[in-house]
C-alpha positions in Angstrom: 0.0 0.0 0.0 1.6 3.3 -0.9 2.1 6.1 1.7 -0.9 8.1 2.4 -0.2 11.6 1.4 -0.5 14.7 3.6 -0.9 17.3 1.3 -4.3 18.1 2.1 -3.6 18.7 5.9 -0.8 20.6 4.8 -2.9 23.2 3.0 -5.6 23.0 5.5 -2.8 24.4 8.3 -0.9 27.2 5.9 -4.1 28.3 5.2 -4.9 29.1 8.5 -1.5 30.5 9.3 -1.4 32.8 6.1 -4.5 34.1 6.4 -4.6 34.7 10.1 -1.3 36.3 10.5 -1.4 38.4 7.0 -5.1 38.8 5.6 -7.4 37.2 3.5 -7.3 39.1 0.6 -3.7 39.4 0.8 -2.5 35.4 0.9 -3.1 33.7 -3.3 -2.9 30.4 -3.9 0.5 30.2 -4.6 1.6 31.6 -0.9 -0.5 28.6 0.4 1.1 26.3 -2.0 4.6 27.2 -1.0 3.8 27.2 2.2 2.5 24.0 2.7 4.9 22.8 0.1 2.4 21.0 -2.2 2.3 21.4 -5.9 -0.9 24.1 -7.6 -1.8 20.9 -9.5 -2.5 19.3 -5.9 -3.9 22.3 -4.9 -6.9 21.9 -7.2 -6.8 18.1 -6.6 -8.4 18.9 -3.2 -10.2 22.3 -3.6 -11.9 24.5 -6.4 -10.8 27.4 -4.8 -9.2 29.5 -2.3 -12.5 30.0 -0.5 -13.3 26.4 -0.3 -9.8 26.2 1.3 -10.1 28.6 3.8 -13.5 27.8 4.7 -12.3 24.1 5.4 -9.9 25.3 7.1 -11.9 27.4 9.6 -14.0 23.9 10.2 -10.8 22.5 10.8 -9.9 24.7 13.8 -12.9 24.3 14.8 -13.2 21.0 15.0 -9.8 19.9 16.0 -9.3 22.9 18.4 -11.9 25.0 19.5 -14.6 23.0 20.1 -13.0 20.5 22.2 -11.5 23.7 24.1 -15.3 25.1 24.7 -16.6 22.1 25.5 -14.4 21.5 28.4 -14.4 25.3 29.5 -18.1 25.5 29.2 -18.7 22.1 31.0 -22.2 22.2 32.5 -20.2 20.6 36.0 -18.6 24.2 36.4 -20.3 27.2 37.6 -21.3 29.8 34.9 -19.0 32.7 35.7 -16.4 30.6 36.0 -16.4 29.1 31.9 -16.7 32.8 31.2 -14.0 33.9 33.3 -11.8 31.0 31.7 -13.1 31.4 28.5 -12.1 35.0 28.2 -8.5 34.0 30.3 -8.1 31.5 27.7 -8.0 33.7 24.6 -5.9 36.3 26.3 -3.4 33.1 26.9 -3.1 32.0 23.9 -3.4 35.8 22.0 -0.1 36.1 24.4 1.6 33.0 22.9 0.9 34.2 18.8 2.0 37.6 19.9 5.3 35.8 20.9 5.8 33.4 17.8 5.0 36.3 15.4 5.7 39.2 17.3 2.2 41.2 17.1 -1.6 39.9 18.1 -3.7 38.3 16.0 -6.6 38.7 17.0 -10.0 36.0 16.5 -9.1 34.1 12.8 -13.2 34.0 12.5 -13.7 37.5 12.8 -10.8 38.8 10.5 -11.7 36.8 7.7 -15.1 37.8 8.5 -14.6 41.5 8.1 -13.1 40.8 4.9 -15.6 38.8 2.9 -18.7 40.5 2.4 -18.7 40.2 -1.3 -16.9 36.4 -0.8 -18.4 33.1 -2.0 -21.3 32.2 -0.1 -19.2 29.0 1.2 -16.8 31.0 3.1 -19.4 33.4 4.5 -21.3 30.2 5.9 -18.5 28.9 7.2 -17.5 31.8 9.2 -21.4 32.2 10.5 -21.1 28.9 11.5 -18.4 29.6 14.1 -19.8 32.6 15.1 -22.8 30.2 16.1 -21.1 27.8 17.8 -19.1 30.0 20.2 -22.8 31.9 20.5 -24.7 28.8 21.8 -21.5 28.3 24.5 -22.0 31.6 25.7 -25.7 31.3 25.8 -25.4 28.1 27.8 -23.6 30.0 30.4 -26.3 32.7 30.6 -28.9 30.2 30.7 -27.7 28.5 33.3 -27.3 31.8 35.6 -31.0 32.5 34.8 -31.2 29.1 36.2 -29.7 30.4 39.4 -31.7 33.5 39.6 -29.2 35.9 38.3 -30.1 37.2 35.3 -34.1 37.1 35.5 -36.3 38.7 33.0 -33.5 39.1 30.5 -33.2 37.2 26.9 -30.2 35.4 27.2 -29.9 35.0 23.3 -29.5 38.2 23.2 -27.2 38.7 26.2 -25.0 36.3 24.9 -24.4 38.2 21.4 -24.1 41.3 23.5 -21.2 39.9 25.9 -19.4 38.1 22.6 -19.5 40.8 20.7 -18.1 43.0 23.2 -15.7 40.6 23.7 -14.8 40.2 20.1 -14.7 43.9 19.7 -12.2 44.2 22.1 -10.3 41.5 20.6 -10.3 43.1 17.8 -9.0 46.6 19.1 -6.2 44.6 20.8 -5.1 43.6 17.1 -5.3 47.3 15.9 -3.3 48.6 18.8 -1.3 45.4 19.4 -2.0 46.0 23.1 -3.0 42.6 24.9 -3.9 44.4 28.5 -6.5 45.4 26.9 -8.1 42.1 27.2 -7.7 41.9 31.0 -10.4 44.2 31.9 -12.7 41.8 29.5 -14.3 39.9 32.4 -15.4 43.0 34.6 -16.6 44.4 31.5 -19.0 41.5 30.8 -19.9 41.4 34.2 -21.5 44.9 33.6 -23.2 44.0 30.6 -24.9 41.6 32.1 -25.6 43.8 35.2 -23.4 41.7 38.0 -21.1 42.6 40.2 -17.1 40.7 40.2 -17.3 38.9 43.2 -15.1 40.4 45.7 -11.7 39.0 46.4 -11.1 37.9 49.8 -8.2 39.3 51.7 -5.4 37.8 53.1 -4.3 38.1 56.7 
């Protein structure tokens, strides 16, 4: 049996490293190709174009990484504040980590290619939607559950939870511009407000 090739992989993952660190509209083909060191003629073995690619790749991270990540932060076992609190910690973690490796943030890979493909094939747009949906319904879960508790009652958590994520991905998004990361640590508090709590009060030390 011949050797299995990894090509596809390959693409999948300088895909997501091009277009995540540069832009959409600025990474072709061919800088995917090189990068991932697999021949145009493979290329178009595996996908009719560079949408198709980078919307597979986007499932891919999603799949591979994200949602295994959210599932365990957003654990039903763990009391709500607390996935958001990690949630948000976790981002800021690993924004700190790209910043080292390439020496500036990122940002959210969803919402810069996002931002960028109004006029894009309809398969990209989806695909982008789709995460936005799935990191929705974990921040919904949350909500949910602290209308469960009696914390947030009367209010739509649907629409809470689009509030608090897009807040959050606004931020996110000014930390790129500015390539400032503190300005993620004030992201918890600030959720807290939108939601009308209060951050529960640090107990002091003797």
């Amino acid at each position: 049996m011949g050797r299995v090739s990894d090509a596809k992989p390959r693409l999948l993952q300088a895909a997501m490293d091009l277009v995540w660190t540069r832009s959409y509209g600025a990474v072709t083909v061919d800088d995917i190709c090189e990068r991932a060191g697999v021949k145009k003629g493979s290329f178009y073995y595996f996908f009719k174009s560079k949408d198709e690619l980078v919307a597979a790749a986007l499932d891919a991270k999603w799949d591979i990484e994200i949602r295994p990540t959210y599932d365990r932060i957003f654990s039903a076992s763990r009391p709500p504040l607390d996935r958001l609190r990690e949630a948000f910690d976790h981002v800021y973690q690993g924004q700190k980590n790209l910043r080292e490796k390439h020496g500036c943030a990122l940002g959210c890979p969803f919402s810069s290619v996002g931002t960028e493909i109004i006029a894009a094939d309809k398969t990209l747009r989806e695909a982008v939607q789709r995460m936005i949906k799935g990191k929705l319904r974990y921040f919904e879960s949350a909500l949910r559950d602290l209308q469960a508790e009696g914390q947030l009652q009367g209010q739509d958590a649907a629409l809470l939870a689009k509030q608090v994520y897009s807040y959050f991905e606004g931020v996110l998004a000014q930390a790129r511009i500015a390539d400032d990361l503190d300005m993620l640590q004030g992201v918890y508090g600030g959720a807290l407000k939108l939601l009308g709590l209060h951050e529960p009060a640090v107990a002091a030390t003797a």
